[in-house]
C-alpha positions as CSV (number, residue, x, y, z in Angstrom):
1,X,27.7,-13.3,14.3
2,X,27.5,-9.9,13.5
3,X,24.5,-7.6,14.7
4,X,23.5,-7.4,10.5
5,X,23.5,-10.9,10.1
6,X,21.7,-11.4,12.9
7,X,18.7,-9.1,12.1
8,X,18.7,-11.1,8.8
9,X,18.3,-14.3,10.5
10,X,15.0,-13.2,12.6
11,X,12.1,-15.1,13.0
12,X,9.3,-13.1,10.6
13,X,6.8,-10.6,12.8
14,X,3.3,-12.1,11.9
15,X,0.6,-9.2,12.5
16,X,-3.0,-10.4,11.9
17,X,-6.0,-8.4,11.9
18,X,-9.5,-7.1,10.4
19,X,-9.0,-3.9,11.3
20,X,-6.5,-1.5,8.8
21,X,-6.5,0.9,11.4
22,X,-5.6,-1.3,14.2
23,X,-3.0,-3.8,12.4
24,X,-1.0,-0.7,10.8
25,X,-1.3,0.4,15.1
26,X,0.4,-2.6,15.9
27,X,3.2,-2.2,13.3
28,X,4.0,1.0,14.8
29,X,4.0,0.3,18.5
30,X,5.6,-2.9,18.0
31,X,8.8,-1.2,16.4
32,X,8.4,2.1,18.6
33,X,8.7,-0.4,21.3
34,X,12.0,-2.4,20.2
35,X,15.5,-1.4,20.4
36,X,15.9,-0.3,16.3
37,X,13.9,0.9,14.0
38,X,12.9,-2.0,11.6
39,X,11.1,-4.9,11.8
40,X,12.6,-7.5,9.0
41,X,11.0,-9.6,7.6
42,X,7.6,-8.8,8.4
43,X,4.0,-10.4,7.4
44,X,0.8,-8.5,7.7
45,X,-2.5,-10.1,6.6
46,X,-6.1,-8.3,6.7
47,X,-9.4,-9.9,6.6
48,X,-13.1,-8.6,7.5
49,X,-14.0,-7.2,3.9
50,X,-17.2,-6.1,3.4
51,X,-18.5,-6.7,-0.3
52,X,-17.7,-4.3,-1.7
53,X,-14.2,-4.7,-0.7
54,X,-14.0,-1.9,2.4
55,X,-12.1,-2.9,5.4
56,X,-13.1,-1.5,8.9
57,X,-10.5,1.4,10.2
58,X,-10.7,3.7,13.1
59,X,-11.2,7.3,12.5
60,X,-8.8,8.9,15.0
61,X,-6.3,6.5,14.1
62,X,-6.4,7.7,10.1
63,X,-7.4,11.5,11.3
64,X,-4.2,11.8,13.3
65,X,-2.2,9.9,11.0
66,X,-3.1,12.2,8.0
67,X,-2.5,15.4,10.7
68,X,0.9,14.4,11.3
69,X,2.0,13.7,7.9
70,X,0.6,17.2,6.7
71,X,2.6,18.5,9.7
72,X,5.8,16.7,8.0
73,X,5.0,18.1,4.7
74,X,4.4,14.0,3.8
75,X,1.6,12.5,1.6
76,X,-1.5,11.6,3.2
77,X,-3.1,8.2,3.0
78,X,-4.8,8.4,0.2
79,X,-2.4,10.0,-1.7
80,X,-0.6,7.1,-1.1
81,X,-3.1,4.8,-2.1
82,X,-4.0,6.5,-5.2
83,X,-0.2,5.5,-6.4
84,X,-0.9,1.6,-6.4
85,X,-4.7,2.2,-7.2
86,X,-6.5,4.9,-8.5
87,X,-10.2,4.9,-6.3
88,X,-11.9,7.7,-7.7
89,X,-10.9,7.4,-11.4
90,X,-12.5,3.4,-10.8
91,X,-15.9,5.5,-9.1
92,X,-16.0,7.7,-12.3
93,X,-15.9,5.1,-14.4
94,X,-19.3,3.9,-12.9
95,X,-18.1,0.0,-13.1
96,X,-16.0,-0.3,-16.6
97,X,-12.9,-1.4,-16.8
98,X,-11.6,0.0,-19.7
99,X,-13.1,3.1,-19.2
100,X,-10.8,3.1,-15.9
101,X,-7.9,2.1,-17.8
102,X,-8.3,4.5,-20.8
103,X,-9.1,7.6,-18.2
104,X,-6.0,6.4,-16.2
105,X,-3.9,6.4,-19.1
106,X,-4.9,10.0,-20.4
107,X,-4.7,11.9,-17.1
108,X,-1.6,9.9,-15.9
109,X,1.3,12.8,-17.8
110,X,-1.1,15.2,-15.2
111,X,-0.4,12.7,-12.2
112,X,3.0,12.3,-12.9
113,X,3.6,16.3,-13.7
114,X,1.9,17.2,-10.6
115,X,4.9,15.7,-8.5
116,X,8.1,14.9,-11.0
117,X,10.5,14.7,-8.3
118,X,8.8,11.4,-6.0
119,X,6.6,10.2,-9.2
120,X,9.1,10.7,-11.7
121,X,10.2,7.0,-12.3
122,X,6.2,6.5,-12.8
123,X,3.7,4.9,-10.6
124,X,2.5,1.5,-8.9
125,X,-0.8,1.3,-10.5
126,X,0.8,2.8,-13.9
127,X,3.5,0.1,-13.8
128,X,0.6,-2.1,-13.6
129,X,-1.6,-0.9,-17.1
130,X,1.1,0.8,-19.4
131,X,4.5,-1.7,-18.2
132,X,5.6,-0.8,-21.4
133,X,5.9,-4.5,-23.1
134,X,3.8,-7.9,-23.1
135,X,0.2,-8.4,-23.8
136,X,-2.5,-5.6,-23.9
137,X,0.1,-3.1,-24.8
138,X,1.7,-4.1,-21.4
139,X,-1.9,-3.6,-19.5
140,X,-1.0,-6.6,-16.8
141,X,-4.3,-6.3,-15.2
142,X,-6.4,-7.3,-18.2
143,X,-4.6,-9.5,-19.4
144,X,-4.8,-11.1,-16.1
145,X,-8.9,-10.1,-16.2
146,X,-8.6,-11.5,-20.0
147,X,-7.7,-15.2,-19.4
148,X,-9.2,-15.5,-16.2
149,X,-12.5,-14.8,-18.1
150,X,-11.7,-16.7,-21.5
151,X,-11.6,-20.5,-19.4
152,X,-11.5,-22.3,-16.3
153,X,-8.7,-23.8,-14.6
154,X,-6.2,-20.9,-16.0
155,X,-2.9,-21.7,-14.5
156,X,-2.5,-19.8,-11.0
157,X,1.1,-18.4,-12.1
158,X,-0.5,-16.3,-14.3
159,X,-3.1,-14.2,-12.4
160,X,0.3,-11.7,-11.0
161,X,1.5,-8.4,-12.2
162,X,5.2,-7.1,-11.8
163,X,6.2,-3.7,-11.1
164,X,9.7,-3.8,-10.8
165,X,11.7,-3.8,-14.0
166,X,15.3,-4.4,-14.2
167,X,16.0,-2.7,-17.2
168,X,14.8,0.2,-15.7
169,X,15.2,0.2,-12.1
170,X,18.9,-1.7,-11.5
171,X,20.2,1.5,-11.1
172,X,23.6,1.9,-8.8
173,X,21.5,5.3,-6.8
174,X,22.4,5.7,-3.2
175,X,18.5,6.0,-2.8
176,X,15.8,4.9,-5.1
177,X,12.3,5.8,-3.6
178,X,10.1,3.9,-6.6
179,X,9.7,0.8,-6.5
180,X,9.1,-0.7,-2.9
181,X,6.5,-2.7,-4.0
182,X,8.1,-5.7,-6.3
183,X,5.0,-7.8,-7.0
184,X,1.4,-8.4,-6.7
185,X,-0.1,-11.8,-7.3
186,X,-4.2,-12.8,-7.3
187,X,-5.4,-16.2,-5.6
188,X,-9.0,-17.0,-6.0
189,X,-10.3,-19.5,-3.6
190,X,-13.5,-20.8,-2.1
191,X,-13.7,-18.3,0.1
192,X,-12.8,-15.2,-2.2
193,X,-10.1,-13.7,-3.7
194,X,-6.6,-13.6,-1.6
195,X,-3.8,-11.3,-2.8
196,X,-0.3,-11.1,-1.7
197,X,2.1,-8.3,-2.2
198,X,5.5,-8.2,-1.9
199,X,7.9,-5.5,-0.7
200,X,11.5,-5.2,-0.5
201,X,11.4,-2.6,2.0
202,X,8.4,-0.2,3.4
203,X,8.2,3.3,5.0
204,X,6.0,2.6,8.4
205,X,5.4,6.4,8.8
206,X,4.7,8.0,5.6
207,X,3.7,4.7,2.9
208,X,2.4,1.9,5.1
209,X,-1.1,2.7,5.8
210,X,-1.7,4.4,2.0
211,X,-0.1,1.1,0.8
212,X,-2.2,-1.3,2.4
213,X,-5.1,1.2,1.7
214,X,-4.5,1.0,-2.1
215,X,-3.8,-2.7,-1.9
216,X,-6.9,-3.0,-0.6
217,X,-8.8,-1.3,-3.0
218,X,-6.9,-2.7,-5.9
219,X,-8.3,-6.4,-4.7
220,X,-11.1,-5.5,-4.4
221,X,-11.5,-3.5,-7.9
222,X,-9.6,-6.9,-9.3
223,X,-12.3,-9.5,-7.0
224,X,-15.3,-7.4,-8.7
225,X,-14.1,-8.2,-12.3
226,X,-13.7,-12.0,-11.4
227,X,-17.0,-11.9,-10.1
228,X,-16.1,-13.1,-6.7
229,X,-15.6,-10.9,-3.4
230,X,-12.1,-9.5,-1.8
231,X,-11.2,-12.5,1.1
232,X,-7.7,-11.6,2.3
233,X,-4.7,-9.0,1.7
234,X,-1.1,-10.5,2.6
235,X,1.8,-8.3,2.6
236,X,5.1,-9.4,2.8
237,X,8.0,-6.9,3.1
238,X,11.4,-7.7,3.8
239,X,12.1,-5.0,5.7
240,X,10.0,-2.3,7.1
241,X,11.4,0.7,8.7
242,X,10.5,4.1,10.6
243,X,12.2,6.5,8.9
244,X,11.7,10.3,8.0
245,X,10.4,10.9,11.8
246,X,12.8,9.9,15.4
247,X,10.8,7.7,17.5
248,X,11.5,11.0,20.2
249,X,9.5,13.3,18.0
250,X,7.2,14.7,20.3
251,X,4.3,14.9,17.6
252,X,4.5,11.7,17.8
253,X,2.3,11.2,20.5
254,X,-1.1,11.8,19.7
255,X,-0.6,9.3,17.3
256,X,1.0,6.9,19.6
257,X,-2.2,7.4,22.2
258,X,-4.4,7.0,19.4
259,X,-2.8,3.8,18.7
260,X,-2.8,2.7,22.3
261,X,-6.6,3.2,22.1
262,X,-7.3,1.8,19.6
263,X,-5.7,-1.4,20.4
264,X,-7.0,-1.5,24.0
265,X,-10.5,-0.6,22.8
266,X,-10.6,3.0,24.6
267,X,-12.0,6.2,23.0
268,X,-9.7,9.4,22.4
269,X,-9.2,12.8,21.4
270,X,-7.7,14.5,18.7
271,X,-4.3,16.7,19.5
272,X,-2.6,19.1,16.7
273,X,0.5,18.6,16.2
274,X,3.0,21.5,16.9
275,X,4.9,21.9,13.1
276,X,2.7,24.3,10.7
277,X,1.5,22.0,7.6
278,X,3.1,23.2,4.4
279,X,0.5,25.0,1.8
280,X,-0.9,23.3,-0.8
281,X,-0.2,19.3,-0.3
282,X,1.0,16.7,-2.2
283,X,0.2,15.4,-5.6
284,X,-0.1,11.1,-5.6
């Protein structure tokens, strides 16, 4: 069997936690620590919402993460999450739906403009509202909102919103950055609302943490409009990979202390990194 074929055939890597901070720590040490540099397939559920839909993280953790990718000239984590949900257009719109989705829609040109070379194919949570066909002039999210509000007993296939689009992303590109993210589906149950994303492959380094970050606060914007509370975030990827930093990268290691610490429950300290952040940042 060749070495491909038997990375395909691994038994999934399960990581379970209630802490963002601490489960995206695992996923890093755990492939800092193997022989590659992907982990395939792998399965990452959070739990320990507040109600308001807020996880628990660890400050160092997210300090030095967002350090080291302004030190790579890389988005930082909120950046990130702003591409599959947009936070503080949802806190300006002071609880309204469709004022979100009518600000989102007028400022997204801006979004888009302020980035053209990663955000040119468009963007998670834009994917999401304006997909460009179907119901709600292709607004997935309230037509989901729409029918889980008009009865009871709506059929569970329905509550799940697509961002990948053949007709526009089966494209024969050596590399295709957008999208990652294939699906998201909504599960209401007893205990809350459960939502499980799918990836066909993930950046550890530079998308992880924003992703789970924006998936977090996109079940939580979707558990407030069904009137229940956010219960659990699943994420399955097929394969997730460190890429655009070595695992011998010295800067590396603040993070990877910060990691250690986290998971073993010890207090750190900061540590710059040693390459000069680029002016100006990144645009989501």
């Amino acid at each position: 069997m060749s070495k491909s074929k038997a990375s395909a055939a691994a038994e999934p890597t399960v990581i379970n936690d209630n802490n963002l901070g601490r489960a995206w720590s695992r996923l890093l040490l755990r492939v800092l620590e193997s022989g590659g540099t992907e982990i395939s397939p792998l399965i990452l559920s959070l739990t320990g919402f507040d109600k308001k839909g807020a996880v628990p993280e660890d400050a160092t953790v997210r300090q030095t993460l967002d350090q080291l990718l302004e030190c790579k000239a890389r988005p930082k984590v909120d950046v990130v999450a702003f591409t599959i949900f947009p936070q503080r257009l949802w806190e300006m719109s002071r609880g309204n739906r469709n004022r979100l989705f009518t600000l989102y829609r007028a400022t997204f040109p801006r979004w888009q403009a302020m980035n053209k070379k990663a955000n040119g194919r468009g963007l998670y949570f834009e994917r999401m509202v304006a997909y460009g066909r179907g119901p709600f002039d292709g607004n997935q999210l309230e037509w989901i909102l729409s029918q889980y509000d008009s009865r009871k007993g709506v059929r569970r296939s329905m509550l799940q919103a697509t961002t990948f689009d053949p007709g526009r992303d089966h494209v024969a590109s050596a590399q295709l950055g957008f999208p990652c993210l294939q699906q998201v589906s909504f599960e209401p149950t007893s205990a809350g609302l459960v939502v499980n994303a799918f990836y066909a492959t993930q950046q550890i380094f530079d998308k992880a943490y924003g992703n789970y970050l924006g998936l977090i606060q996109l079940g939580a914007f979707m558990a407030h409009e069904m009137g229940m509370t956010l219960a659990r975030l699943n994420v399955m990827v097929g394969i997730a990979k460190l890429e655009r930093i070595a695992k011998s990268d010295p800067d590396l290691v603040p993070l990877v202390v910060s990691a250690k610490a986290l998971i073993a429950g010890v207090a750190t300290e900061q540590t710059s990194c040693s390459v000069p952040p680029l002016m100006g940042g990144s645009a989501p």
